[in-house]
MDAnalysis code that builds the backbone (N, CA, C; Angstrom):
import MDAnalysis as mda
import numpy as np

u = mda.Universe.empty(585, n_residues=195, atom_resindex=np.repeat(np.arange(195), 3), trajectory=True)
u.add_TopologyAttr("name", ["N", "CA", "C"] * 195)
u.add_TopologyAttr("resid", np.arange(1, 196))
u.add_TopologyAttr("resname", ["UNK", "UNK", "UNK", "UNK", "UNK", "UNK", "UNK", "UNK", "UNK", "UNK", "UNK", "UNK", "UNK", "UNK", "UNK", "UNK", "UNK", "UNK", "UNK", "UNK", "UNK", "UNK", "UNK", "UNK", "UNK", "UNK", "UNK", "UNK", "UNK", "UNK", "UNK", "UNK", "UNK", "UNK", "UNK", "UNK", "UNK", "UNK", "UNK", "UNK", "UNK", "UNK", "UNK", "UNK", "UNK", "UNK", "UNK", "UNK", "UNK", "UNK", "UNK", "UNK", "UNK", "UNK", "UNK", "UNK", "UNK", "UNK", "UNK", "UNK", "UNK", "UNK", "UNK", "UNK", "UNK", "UNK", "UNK", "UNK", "UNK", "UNK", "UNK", "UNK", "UNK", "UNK", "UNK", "UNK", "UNK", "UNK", "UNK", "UNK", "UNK", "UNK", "UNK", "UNK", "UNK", "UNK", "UNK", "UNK", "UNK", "UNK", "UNK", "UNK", "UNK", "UNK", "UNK", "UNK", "UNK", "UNK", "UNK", "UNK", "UNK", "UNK", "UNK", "UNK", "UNK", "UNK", "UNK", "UNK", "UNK", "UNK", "UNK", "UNK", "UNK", "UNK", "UNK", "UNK", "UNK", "UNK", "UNK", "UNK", "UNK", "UNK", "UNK", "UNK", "UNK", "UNK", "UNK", "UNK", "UNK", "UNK", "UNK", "UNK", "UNK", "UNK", "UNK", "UNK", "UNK", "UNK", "UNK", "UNK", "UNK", "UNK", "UNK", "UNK", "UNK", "UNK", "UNK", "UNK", "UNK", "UNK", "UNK", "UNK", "UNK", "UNK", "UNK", "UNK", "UNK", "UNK", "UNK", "UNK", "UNK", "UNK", "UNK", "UNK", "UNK", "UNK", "UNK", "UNK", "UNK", "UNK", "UNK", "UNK", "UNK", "UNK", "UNK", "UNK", "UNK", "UNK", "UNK", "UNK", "UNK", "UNK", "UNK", "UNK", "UNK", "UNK", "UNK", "UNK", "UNK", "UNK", "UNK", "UNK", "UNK", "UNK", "UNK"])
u.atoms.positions = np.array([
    [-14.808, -5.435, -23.349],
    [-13.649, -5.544, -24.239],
    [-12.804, -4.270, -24.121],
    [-11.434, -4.364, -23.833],
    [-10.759, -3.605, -23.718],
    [-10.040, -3.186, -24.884],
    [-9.291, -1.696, -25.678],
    [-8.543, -1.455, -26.692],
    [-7.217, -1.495, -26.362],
    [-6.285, -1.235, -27.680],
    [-5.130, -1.052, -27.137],
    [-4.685, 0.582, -26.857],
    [-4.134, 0.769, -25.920],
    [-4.021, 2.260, -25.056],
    [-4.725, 2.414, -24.076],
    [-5.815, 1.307, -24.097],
    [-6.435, 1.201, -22.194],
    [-5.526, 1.072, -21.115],
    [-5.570, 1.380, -20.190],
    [-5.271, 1.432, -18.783],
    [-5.899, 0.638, -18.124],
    [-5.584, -0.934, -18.046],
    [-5.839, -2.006, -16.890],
    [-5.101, -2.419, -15.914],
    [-6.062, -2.798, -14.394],
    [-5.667, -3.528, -13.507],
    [-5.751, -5.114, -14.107],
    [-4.919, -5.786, -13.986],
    [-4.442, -7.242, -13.546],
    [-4.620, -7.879, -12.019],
    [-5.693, -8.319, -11.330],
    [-5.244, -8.290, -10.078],
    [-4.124, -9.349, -9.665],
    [-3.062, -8.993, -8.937],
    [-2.183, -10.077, -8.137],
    [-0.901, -9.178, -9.000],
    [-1.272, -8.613, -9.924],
    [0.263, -8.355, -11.110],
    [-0.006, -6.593, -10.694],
    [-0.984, -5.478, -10.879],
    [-0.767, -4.479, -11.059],
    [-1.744, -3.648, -11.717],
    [-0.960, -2.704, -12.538],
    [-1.855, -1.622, -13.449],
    [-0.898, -1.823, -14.729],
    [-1.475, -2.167, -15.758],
    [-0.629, -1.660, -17.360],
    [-1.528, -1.551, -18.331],
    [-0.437, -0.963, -19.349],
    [-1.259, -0.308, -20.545],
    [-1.294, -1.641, -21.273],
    [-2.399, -1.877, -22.560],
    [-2.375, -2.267, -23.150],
    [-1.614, -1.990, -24.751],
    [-0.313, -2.449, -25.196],
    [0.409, -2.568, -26.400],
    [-0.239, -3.242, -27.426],
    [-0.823, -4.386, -27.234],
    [-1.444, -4.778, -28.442],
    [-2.305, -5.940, -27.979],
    [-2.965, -5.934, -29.039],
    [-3.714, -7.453, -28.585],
    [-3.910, -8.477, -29.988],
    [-3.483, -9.619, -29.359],
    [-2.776, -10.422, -30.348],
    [-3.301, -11.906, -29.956],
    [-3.245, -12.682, -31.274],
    [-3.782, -13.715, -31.248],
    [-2.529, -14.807, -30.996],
    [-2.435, -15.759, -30.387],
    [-1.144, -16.314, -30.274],
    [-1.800, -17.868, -29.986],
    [-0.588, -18.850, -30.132],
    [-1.221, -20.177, -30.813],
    [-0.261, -20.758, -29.338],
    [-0.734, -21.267, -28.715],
    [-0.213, -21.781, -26.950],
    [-1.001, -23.357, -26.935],
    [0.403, -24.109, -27.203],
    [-0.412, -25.686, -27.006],
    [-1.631, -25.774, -27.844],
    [-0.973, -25.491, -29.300],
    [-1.934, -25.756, -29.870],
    [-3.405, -25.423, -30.499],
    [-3.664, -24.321, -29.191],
    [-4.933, -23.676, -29.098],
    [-4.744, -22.129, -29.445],
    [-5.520, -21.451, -30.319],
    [-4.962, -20.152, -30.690],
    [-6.340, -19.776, -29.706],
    [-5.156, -18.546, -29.464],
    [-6.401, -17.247, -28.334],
    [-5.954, -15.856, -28.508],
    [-6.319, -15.212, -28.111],
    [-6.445, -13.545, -28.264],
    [-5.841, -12.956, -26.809],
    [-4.987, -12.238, -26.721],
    [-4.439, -12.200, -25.787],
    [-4.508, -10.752, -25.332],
    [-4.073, -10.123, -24.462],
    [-3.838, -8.231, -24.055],
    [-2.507, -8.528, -23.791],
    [-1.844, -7.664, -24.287],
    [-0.413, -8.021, -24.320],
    [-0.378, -6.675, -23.293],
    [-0.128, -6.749, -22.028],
    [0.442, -5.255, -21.659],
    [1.791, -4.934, -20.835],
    [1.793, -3.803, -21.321],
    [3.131, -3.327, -20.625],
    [3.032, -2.865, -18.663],
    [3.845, -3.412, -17.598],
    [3.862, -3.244, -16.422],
    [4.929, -1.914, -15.863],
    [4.730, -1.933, -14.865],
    [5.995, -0.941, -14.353],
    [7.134, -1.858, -14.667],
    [8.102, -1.273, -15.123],
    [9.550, -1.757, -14.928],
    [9.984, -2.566, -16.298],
    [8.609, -2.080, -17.630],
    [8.778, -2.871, -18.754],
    [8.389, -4.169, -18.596],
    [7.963, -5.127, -17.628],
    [7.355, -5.961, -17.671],
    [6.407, -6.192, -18.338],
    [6.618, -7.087, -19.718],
    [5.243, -7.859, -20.137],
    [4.279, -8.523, -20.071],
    [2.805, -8.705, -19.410],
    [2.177, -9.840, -19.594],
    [1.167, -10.255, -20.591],
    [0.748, -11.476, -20.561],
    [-0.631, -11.873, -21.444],
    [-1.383, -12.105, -20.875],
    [-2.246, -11.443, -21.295],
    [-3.961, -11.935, -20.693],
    [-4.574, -12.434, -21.846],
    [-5.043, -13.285, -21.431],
    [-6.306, -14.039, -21.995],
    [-7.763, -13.174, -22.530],
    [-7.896, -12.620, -23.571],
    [-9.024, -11.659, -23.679],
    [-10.348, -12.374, -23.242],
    [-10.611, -13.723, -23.429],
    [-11.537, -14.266, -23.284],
    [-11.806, -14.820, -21.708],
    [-10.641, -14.351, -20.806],
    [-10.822, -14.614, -19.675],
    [-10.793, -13.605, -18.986],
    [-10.647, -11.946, -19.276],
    [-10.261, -11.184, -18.471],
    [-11.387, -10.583, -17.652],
    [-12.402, -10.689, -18.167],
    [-13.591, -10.034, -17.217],
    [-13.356, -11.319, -15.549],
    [-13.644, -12.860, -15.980],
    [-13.409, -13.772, -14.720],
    [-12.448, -13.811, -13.875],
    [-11.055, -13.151, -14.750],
    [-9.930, -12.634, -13.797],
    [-9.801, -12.227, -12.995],
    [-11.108, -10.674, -13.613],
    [-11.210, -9.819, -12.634],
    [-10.397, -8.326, -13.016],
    [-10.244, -8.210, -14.003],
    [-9.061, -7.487, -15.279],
    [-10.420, -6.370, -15.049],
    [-9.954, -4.835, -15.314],
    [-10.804, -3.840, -15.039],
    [-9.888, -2.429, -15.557],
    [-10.762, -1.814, -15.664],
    [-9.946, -0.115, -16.210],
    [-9.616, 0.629, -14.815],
    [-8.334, 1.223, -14.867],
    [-8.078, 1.874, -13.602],
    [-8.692, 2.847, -13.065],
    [-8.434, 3.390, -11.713],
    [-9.603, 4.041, -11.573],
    [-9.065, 5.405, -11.771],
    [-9.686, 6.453, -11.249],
    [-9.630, 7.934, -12.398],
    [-8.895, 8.853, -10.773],
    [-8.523, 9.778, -11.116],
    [-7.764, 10.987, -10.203],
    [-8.990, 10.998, -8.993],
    [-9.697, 11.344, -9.394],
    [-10.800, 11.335, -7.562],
    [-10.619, 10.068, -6.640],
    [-10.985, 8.955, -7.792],
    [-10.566, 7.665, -6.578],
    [-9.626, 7.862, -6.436],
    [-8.235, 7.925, -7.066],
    [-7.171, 7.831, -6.408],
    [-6.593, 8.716, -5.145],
    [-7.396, 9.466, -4.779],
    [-7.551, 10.688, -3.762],
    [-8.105, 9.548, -2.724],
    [-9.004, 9.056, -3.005],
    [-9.589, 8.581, -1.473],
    [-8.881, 7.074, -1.396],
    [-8.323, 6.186, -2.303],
    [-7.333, 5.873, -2.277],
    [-5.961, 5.845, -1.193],
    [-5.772, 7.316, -1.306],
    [-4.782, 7.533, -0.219],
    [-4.992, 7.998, 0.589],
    [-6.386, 7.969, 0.693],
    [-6.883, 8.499, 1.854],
    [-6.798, 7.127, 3.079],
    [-7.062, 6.438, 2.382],
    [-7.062, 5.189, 3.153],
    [-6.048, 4.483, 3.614],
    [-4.728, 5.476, 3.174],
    [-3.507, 4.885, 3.756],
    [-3.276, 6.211, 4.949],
    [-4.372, 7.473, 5.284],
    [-3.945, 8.203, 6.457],
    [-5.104, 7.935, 7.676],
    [-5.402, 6.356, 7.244],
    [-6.653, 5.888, 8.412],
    [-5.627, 5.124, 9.570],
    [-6.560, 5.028, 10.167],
    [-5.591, 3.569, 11.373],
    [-5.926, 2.516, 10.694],
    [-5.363, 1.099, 11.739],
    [-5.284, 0.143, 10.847],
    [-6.806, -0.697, 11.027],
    [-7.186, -1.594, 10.044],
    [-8.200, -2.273, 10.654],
    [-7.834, -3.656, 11.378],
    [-8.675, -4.129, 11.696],
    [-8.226, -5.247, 12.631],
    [-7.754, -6.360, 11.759],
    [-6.884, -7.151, 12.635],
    [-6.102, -8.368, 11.637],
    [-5.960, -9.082, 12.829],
    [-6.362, -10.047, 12.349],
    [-6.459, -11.630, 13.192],
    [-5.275, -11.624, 13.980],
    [-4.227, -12.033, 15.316],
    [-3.525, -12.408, 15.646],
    [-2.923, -13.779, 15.022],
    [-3.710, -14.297, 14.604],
    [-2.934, -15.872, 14.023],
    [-2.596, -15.774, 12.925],
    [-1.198, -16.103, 12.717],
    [-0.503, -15.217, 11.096],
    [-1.016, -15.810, 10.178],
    [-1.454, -17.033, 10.089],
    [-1.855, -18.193, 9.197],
    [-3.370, -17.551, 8.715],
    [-4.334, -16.868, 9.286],
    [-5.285, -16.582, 9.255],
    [-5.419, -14.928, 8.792],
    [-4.496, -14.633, 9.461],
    [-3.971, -13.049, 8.788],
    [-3.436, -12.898, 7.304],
    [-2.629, -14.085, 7.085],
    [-2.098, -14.125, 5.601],
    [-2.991, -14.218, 4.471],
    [-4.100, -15.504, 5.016],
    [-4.827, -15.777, 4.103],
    [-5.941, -14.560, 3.875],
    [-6.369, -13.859, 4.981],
    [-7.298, -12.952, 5.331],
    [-6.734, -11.637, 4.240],
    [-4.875, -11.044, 4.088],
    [-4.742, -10.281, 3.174],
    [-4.656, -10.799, 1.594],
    [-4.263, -12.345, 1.525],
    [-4.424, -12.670, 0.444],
    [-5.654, -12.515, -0.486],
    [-6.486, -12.650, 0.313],
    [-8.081, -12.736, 0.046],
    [-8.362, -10.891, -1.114],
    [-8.138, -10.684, -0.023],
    [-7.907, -8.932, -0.210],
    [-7.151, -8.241, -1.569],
    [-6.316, -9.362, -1.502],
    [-5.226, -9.323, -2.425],
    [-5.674, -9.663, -4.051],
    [-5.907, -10.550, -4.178],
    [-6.779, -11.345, -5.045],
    [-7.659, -10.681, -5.566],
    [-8.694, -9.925, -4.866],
    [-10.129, -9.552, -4.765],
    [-9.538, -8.377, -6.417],
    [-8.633, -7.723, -6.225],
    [-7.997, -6.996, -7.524],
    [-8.507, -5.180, -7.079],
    [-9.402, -5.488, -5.933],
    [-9.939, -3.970, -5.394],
    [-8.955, -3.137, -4.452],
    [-8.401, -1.935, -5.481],
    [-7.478, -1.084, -5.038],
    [-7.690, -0.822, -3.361],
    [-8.719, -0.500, -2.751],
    [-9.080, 0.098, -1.345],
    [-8.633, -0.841, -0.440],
    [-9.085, -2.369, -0.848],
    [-8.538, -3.424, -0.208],
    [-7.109, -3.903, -0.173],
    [-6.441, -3.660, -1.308],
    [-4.756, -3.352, -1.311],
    [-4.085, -2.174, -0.841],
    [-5.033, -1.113, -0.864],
    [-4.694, -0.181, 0.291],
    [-4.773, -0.363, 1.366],
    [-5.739, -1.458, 2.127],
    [-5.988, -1.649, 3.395],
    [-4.893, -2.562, 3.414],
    [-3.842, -3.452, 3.072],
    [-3.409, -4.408, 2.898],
    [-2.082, -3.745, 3.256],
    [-1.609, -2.722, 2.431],
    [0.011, -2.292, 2.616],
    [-0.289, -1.195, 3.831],
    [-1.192, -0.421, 4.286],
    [-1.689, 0.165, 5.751],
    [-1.190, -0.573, 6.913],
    [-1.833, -1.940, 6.914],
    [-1.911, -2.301, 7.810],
    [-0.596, -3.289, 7.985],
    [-0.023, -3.983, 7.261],
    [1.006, -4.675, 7.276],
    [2.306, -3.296, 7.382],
    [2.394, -2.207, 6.951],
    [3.440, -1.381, 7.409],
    [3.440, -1.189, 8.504],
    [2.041, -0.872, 9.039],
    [1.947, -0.490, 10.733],
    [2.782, -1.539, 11.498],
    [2.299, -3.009, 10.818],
    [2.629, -3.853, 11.356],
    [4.557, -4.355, 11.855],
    [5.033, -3.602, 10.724],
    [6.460, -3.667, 10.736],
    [7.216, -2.869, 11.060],
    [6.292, -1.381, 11.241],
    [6.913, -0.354, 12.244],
    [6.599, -0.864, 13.792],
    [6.096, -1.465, 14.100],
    [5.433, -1.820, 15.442],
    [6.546, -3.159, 15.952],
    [6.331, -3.156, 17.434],
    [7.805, -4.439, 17.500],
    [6.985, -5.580, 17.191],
    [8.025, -6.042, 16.799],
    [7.801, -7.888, 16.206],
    [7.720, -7.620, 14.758],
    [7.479, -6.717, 14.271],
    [7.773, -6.270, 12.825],
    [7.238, -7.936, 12.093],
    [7.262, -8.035, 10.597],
    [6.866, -9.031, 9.727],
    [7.643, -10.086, 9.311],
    [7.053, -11.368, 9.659],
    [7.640, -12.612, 8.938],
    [7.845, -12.413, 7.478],
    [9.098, -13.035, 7.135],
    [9.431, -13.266, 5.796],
    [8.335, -13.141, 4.614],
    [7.023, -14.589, 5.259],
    [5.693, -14.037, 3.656],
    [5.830, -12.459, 3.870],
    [5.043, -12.208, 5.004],
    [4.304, -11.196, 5.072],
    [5.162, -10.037, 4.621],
    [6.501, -9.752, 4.980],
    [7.328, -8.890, 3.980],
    [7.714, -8.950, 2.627],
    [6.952, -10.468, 1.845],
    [6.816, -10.260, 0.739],
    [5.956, -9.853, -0.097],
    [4.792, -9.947, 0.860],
    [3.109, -9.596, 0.786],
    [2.996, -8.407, 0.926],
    [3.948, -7.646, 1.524],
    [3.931, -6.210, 1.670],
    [4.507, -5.543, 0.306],
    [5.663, -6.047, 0.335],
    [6.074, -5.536, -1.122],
    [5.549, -5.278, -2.335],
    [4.929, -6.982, -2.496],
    [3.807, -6.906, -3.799],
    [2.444, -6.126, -3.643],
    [2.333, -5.891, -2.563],
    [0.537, -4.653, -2.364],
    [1.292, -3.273, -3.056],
    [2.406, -3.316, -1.989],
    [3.029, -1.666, -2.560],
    [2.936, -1.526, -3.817],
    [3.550, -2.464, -4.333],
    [4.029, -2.662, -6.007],
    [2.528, -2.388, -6.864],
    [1.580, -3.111, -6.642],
    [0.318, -3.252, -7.369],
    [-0.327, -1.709, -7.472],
    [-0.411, -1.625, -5.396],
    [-0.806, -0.168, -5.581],
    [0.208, 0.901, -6.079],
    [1.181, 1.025, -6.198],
    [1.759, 2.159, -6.870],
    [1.886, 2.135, -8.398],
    [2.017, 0.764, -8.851],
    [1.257, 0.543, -10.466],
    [0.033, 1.181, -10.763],
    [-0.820, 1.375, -10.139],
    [-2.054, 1.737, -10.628],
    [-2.373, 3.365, -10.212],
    [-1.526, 3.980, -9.033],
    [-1.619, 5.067, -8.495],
    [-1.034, 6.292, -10.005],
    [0.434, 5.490, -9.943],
    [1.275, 6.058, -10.808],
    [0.279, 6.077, -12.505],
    [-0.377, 5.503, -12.759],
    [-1.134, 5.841, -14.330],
    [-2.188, 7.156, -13.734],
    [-2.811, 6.568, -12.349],
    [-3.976, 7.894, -12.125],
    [-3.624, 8.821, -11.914],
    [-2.842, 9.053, -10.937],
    [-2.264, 10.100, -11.173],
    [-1.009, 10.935, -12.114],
    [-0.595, 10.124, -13.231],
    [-0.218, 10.328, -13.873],
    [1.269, 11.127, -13.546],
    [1.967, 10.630, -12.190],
    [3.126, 10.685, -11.687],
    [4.092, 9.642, -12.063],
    [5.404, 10.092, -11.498],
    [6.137, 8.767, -11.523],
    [6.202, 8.011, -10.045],
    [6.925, 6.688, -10.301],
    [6.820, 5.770, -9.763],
    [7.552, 5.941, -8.208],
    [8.779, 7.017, -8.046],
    [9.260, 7.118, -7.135],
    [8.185, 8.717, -6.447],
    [7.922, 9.374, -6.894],
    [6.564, 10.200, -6.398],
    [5.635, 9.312, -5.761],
    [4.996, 8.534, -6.302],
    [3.888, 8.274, -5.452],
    [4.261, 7.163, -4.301],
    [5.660, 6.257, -4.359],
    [6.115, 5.333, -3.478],
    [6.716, 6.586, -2.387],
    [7.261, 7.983, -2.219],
    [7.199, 8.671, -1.433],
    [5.609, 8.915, -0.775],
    [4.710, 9.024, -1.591],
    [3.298, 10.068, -1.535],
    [2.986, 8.443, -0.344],
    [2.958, 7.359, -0.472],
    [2.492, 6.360, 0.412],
    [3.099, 6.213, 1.661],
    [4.388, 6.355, 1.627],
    [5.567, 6.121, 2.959],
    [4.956, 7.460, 3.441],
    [4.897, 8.423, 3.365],
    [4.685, 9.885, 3.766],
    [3.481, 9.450, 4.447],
    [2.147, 9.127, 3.949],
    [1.142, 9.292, 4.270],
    [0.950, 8.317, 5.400],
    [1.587, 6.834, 5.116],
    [1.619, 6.062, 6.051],
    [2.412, 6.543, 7.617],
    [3.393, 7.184, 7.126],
    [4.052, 7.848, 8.482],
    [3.384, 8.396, 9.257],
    [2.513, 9.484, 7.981],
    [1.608, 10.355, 9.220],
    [1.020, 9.917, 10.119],
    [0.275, 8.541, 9.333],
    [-1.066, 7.762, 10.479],
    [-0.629, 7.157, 11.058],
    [0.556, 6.576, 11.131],
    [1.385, 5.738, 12.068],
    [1.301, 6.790, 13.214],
    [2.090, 7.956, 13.016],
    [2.585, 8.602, 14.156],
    [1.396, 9.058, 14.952],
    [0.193, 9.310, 13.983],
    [-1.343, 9.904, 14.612],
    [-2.205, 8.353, 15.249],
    [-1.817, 7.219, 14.914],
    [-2.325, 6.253, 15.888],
    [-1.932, 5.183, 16.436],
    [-0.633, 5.172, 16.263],
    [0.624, 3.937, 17.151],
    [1.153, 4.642, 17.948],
    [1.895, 5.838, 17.876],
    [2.638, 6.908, 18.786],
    [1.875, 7.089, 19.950],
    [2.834, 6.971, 21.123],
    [2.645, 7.439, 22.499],
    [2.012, 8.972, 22.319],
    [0.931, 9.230, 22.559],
    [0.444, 11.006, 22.972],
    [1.649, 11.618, 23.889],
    [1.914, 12.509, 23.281],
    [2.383, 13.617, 24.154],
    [1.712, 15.012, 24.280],
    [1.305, 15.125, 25.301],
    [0.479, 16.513, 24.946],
    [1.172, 17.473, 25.002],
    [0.829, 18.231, 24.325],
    [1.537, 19.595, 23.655],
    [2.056, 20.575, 24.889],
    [1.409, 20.876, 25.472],
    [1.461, 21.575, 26.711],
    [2.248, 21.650, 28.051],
    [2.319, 19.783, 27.572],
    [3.743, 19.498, 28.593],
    [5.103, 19.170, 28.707],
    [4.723, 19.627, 26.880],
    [6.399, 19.376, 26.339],
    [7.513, 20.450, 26.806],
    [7.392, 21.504, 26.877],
    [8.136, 22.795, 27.468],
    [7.942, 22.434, 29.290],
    [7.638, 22.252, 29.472],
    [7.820, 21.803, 30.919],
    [8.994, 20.425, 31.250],
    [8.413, 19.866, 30.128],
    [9.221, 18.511, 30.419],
    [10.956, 18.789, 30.209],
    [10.794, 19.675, 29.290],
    [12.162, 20.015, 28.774],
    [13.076, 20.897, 29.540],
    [12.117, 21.839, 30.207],
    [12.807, 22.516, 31.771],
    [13.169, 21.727, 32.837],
    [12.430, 20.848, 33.097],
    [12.799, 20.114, 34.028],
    [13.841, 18.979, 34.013],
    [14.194, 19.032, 32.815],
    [15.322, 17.920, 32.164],
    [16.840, 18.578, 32.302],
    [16.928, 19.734, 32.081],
    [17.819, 20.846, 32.114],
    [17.841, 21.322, 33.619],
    [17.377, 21.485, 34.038],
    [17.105, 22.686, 35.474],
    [16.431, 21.387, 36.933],
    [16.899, 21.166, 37.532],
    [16.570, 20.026, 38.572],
    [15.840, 20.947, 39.257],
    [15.010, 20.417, 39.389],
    [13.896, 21.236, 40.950],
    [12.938, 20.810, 41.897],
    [13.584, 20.823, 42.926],
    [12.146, 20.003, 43.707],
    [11.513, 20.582, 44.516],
    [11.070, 21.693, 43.655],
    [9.795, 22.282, 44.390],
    [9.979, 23.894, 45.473],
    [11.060, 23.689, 45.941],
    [11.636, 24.338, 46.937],
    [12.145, 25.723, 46.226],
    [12.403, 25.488, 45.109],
    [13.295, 27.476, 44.747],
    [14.616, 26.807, 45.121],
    [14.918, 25.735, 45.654],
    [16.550, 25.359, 45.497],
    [16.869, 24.590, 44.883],
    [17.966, 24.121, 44.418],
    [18.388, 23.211, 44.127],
    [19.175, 22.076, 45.055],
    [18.586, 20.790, 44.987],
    [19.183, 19.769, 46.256],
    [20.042, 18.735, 45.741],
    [21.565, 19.297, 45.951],
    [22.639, 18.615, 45.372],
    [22.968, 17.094, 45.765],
    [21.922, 16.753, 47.090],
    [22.443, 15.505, 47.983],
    [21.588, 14.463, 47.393],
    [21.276, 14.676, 46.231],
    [20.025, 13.347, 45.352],
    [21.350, 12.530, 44.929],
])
């Protein structure tokens, strides 16, 4: 049983506080509800008597949320080639209401849209709503705002993008490459104007 001023995940909706909890009469049938507040002032109701089967849970605390984002400076994990099987495969994920797995979810679908062929229509909506969920729940743990930690994810995702999609360039042959781009030479100590 949750109070009001808890800090819950919703899975599929997010992270919000609880405002009140209230009994309300729906078709007839009176129930007890968690009334909570979302990012962006969004209200929902939960069902008190359904929220454990939901899957409804207290957010997690400043350490997880560290490894959390840690998991957005991993590579990606594998995802089915068949989109139909990929969708359902992040939905799954999605659903499940487990932050690490919605971290694995907006990871791997960004990679996916920095990379060519970038994302079908779902899947750029599927991306959106992971972001959304996870930065709902980031933003209470860490107790930032909402445009902080939607930087703190793009940032982090960049990094691992660039540390495991990016062509290697080794360090060593970058100053070479760059002389030789400037300065023509073939080898000789001359320069051979008849190329």
């Amino acid at each position: 049983m949750f109070h009001v001023g808890d800090k819950i995940v919703y899975p599929m909706h997010g992270a919000g506080t609880i405002d009140a909890i209230e009994e309300k009469d729906i078709l007839g049938e009176k129930q007890s509800y968690y009334i909570l507040t979302m990012p962006g002032e969004v209200k929902v109701m939960v069902p008190t008597n359904k929220a454990e089967e939901i899957g409804v849970r207290g957010i997690i605390d400043k350490a997880e949320a560290e490894k959390v984002i840690n998991v957005l400076e991993e590579n990606e994990t594998e995802m089915s080639m068949n989109w139909n099987k990929r969708y359902r495969d992040n939905m799954e994920k999605m659903k499940s209401g487990d932050i690490y797995e919605i971290a694995d979810v907006v990871r791997n679908l960004a990679f996916k849209q920095k990379a060519k062929g970038g994302l079908s229509t779902g899947e750029k909506k599927m991306l959106s709503n992971a972001k959304q969920i996870l930065v709902s729940e980031l933003v209470l743990a860490e107790h930032a705002s909402k445009e902080e930690i939607e930087e703190l994810i793009d940032t982090k995702i960049n990094m691992s993008f660039a540390e495991y999609k990016l062509p290697e360039h080794p360090m060593e042959n970058i100053g070479e490459n760059i002389v030789n781009k400037f300065i023509p030479f073939d080898g000789t100590g001359t320069e051979d104007n008849n190329k």
